[in-house]
C-alpha positions in Angstrom: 71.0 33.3 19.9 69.1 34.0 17.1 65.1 32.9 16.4 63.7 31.6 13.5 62.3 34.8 11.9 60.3 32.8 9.1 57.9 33.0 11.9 57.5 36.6 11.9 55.9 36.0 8.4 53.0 33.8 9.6 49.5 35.1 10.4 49.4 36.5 14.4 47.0 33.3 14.9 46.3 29.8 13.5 42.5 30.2 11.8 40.8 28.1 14.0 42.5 29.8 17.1 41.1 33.0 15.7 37.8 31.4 15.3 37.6 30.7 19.3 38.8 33.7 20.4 35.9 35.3 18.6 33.8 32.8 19.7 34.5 32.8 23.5 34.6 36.9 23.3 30.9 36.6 22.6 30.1 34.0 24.7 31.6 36.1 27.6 29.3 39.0 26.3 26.1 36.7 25.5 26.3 34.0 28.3 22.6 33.0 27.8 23.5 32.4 24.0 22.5 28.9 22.3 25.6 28.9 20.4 25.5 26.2 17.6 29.1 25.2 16.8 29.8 24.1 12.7 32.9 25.8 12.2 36.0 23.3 13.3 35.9 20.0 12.0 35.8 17.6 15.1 33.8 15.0 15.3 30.9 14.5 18.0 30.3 10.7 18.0 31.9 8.5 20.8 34.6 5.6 20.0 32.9 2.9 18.5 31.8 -0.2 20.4 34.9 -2.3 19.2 37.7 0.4 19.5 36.8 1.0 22.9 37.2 -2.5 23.8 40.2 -3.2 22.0 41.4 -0.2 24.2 40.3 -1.5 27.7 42.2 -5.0 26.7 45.6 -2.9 26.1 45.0 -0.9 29.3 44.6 -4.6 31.1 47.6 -5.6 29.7 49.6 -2.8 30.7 48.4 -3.3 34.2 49.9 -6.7 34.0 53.7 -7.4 34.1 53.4 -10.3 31.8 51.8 -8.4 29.5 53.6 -4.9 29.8 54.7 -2.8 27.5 57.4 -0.4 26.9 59.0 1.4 24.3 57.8 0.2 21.1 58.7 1.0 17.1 58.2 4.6 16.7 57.3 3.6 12.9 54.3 1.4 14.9 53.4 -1.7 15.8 53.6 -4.6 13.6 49.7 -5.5 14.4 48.8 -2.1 13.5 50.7 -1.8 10.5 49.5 -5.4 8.8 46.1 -4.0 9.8 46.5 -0.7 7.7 48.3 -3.2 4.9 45.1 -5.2 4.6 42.7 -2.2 4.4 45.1 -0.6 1.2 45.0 -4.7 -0.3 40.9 -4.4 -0.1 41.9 -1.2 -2.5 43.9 -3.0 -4.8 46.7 -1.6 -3.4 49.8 -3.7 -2.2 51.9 -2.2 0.2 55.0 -3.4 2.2 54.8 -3.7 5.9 57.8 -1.0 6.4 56.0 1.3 3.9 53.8 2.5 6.6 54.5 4.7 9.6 52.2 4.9 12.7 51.8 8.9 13.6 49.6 10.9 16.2 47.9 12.3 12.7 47.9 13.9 9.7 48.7 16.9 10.8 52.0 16.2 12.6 53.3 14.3 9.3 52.3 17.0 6.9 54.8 19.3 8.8 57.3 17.3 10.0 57.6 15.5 6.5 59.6 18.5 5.3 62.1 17.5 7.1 63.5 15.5 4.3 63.1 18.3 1.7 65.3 21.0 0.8 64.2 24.6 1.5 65.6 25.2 -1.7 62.5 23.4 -3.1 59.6 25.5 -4.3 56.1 24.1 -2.9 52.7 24.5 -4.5 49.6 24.4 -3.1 45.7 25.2 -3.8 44.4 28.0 -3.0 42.0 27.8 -0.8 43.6 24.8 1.2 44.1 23.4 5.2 46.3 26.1 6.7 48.9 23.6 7.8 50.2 23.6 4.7 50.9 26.8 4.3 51.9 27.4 7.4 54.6 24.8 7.9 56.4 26.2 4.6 56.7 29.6 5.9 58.4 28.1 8.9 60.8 26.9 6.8 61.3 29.8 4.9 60.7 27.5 1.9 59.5 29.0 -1.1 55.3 29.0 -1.9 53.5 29.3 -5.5 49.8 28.8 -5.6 47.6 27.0 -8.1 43.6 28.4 -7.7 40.7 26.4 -6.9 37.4 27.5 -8.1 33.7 27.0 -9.5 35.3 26.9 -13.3 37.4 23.8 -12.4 35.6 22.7 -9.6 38.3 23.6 -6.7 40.5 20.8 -8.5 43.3 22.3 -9.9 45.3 20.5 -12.2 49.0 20.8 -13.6 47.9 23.1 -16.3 46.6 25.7 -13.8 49.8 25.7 -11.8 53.5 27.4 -12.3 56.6 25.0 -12.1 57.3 23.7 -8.7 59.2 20.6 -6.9 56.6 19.7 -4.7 52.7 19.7 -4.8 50.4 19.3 -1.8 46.7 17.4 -2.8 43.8 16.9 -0.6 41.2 14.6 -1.7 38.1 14.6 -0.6 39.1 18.4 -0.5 39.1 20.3 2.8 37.9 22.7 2.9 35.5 23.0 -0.6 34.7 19.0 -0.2 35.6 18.3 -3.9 37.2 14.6 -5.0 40.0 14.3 -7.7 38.7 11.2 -10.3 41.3 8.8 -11.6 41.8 10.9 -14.8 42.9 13.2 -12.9 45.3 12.0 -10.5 46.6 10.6 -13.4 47.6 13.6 -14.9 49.4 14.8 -11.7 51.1 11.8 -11.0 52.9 12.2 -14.8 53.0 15.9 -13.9 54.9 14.4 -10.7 56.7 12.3 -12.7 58.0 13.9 -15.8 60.1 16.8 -13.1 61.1 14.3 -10.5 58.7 16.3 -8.4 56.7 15.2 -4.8 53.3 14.7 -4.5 51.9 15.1 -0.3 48.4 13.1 -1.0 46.4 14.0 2.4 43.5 11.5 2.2 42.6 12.4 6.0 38.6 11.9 4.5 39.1 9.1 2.1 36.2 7.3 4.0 33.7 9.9 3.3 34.3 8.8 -0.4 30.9 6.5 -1.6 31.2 6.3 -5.6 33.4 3.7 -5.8 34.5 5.6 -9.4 36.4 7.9 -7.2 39.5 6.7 -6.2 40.5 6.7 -2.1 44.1 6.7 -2.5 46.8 8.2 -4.1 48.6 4.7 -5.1 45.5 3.6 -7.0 46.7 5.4 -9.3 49.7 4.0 -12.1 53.3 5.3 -11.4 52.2 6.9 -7.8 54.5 4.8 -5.8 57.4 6.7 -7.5 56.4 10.1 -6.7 53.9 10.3 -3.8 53.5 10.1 -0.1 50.1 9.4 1.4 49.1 10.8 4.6 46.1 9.7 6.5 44.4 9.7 9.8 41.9 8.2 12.1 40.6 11.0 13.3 37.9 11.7 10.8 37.3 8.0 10.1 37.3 6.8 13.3 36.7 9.6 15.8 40.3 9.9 16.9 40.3 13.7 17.3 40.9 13.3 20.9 43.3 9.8 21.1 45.4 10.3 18.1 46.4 8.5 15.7 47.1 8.5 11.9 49.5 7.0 9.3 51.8 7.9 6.4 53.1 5.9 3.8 56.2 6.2 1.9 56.8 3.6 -0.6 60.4 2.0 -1.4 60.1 3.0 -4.8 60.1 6.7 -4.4 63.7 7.8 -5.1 65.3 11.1 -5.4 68.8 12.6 -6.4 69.9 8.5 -5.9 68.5 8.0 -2.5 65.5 6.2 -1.2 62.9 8.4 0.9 61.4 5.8 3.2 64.6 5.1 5.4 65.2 8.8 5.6 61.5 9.1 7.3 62.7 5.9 9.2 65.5 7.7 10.3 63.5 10.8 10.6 61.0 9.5 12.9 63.2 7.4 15.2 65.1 10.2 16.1 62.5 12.8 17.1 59.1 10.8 17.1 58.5 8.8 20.5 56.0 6.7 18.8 51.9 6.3 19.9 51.0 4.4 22.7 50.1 1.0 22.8 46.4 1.6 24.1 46.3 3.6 21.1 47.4 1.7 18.4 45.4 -1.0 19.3 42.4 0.8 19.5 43.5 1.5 15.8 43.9 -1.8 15.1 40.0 -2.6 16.0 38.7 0.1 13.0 40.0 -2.5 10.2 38.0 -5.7 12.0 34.6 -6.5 10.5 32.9 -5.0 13.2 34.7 -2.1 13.9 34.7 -1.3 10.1 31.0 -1.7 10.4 30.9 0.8 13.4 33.1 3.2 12.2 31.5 3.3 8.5 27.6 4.4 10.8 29.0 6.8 12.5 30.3 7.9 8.9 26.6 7.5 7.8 25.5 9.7 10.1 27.9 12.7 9.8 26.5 12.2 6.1 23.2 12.3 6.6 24.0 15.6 8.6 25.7 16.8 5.1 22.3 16.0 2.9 20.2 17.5 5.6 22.6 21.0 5.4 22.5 21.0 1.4 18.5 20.6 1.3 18.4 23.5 3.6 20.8 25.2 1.6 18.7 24.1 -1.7 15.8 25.6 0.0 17.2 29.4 0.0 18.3 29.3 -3.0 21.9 29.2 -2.2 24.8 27.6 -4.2 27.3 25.4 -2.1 29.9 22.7 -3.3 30.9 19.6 -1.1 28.6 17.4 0.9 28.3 14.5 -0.7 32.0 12.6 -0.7 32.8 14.9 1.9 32.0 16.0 5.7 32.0 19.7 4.4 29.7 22.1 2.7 31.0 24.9 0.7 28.1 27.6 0.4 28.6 30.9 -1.3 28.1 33.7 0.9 24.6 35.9 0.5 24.2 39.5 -0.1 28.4 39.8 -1.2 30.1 40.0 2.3 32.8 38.9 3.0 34.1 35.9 5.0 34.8 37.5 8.6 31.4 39.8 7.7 29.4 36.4 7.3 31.0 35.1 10.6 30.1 37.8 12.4 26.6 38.2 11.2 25.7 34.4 12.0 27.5 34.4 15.0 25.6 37.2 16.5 22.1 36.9 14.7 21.9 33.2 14.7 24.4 31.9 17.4 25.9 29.3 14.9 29.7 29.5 14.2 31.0 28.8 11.2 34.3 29.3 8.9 34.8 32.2 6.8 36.5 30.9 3.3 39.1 33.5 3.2 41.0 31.6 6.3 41.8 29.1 3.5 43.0 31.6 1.4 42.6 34.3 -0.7 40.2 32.4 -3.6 38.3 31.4 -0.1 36.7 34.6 -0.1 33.3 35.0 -1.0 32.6 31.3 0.4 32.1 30.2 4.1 32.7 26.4 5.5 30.1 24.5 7.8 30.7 21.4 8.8 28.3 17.9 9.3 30.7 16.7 12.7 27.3 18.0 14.8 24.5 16.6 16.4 21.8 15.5 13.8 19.6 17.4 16.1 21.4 20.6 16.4 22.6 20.1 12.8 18.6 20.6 12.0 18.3 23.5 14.2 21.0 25.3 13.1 19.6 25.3 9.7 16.8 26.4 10.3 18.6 29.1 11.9 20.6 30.1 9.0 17.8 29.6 6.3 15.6 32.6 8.4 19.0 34.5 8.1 19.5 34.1 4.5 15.8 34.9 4.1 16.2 38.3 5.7 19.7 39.3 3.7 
């Protein structure tokens, strides 16, 4: 038997498993410490009112015979899926009801979509970008270029910045620098996408977080997507999911390549190694699209927003430059006084008992910037910047 060695070429760690380990180190050393924790994104705010309703029905009815449940459609339930079809219409985008696929998140699709890609396919992604990307491509031994994000083009790279590739990964609202591709610019990938019979992986994981309604929130409102990308999304971040799971990826009929149809290959993908999400689950999902769940959901959005304006007006206050915050649950600051990433980490952690991330985990044109996120307490949020402006002021 021989292992995968592809794996012997990832980092020791996942980032955000290095970020603990740090974290709980100090913790062990400093147990009186008030540690303030902004660095992973996971939210803080309970299930909404409707969703947790919605849930306590399902559990009912699988406590009832007549209403049991088993297996069901590892692509999702058909309630769940018209639900999701409604939301994209209320975009101006129309979608089939076998276009979409239930998941446990964004995260597990991202991955396992490479499953219908050949690792003779070169993949491009930003630089700095979500790890999982990266990550699941040196699994596969599948070669990686990089197209860099930074202050000149606003961490939005676009086709002239990047060498030739098959498939393109694009996160918008960006994590982890917060910036939001415009139509213009889509645009221009998707006849980038176009023109080689390349992929486009859309992760809109934080397309709620988006409130100029000049940006667009999906990939397919933009002309000629539905023949080159796939749209990944979760409820995690615009629901509070992070601990139920759930998410969705769609993969429209009209994206064809060498002759063949993508969207029954992930059909045939998922039914063969993807169990589905439970019932309880998906019905909890279902509750997000009704008028009041929207309405729930969409305040708890508020507030993780109002945690972003009260971050960049501390941020404002010291003088230092950050991108994000605005469509987006994350600000991107510039690091003070020209450390580095892990230096930065280090020195808040143990001078100001906030935990953040250092840029560099996102990649190499991360360094030099640092990641904090608005998931917190609006009360802690507040204290922890006040925190990390007396820092600043002493560096």
């Amino acid at each position: 038997m021989k292992i995968n060695a592809n794996y012997n070429n990832l980092e020791k760690s996942y980032l955000f498993i290095t970020i603990a380990k740090k974290l709980n180190e100090y913790k062990e050393a400093h147990p009186e410490a008030d540690i303030i924790k902004m660095g992973i994104g996971d939210v803080t705010r309970p299930l909404c009112p409707a969703v947790v309703n919605a849930m306590n029905r399902a559990v009912t009815e699988m406590g009832n015979a007549e209403t049991f449940r088993g297996y069901g459609d590892e692509q999702g339930y058909s309630f769940l899926q018209d639900a999701i079809k409604g939301y994209y219409a209320g975009k101006g985008v129309e979608l089939e009801t076998d276009e979409i696929f239930v998941s446990d998140g964004a995260k597990s699709d991202l991955g396992n979509i490479l499953d219908l890609i050949s690792t003779e396919n070169t993949v491009l992604v930003p630089d700095p970008v979500y790890p999982v990307y990266v990550d699941t491509n040196v699994m596969a031994g599948r070669k990686i270029a990089y197209m860099t994000g930074s202050e000149e083009n606003g961490f939005l790279p676009m086709p002239g910045d990047a060498p030739e590739a098959d498939i393109v990964y694009l996160c918008s609202p960006n994590n982890p620098t917060g910036a939001v591709y415009d139509k213009d610019q889509l645009k221009e990938w998707v006849d980038w996408a176009n023109e080689r019979d390349a992929l486009i992986l859309f992760d809109a994981a934080y397309e709620a977080f988006v409130g100029d309604e000049n940006l667009p929130t999906s990939i397919y409102q933009i002309e000629g997507a539905k023949t080159c990308a796939i749209e990944v999304c979760s409820f995690s971040k615009t629901a509070g999911f992070t601990g139920t799971r759930c998410g969705y990826t769609v993969v429209p009929h009209a994206l064809v390549r060498e002759n063949t149809e993508l969207n029954p290959m992930w059909r045939r993908r998922q039914t063969t190694k993807f169990n589905g999400v439970p019932y309880i689950v998906q019905r909890g999902a279902e509750a997000v699209f009704t008028e009041e769940g929207y309405a729930q959901t969409r305040a708890d959005i508020a507030y993780y927003k109002e945690n972003a304006r009260i971050m960049a007006a501390a941020l404002d206050e010291v003088g230092v430059t950050y991108f994000g915050g605005i469509n987006s649950p994350y600000i991107w600051m510039k690091i003070p006084g020209g450390m580095t990433g892990w230096e930065f980490f280090d020195k808040l952690l143990e001078e100001a008992n906030v935990v953040g991330t250092p840029g560099v985990g996102f990649g190499k044109a991360g360094e030099g910037y640092f990641r904090l996120t608005a998931f917190g307490n609006k009360e802690r949020t507040i204290e922890a910047m006040e925190r990390i402006k007396k820092l600043i002021s002493l560096i």
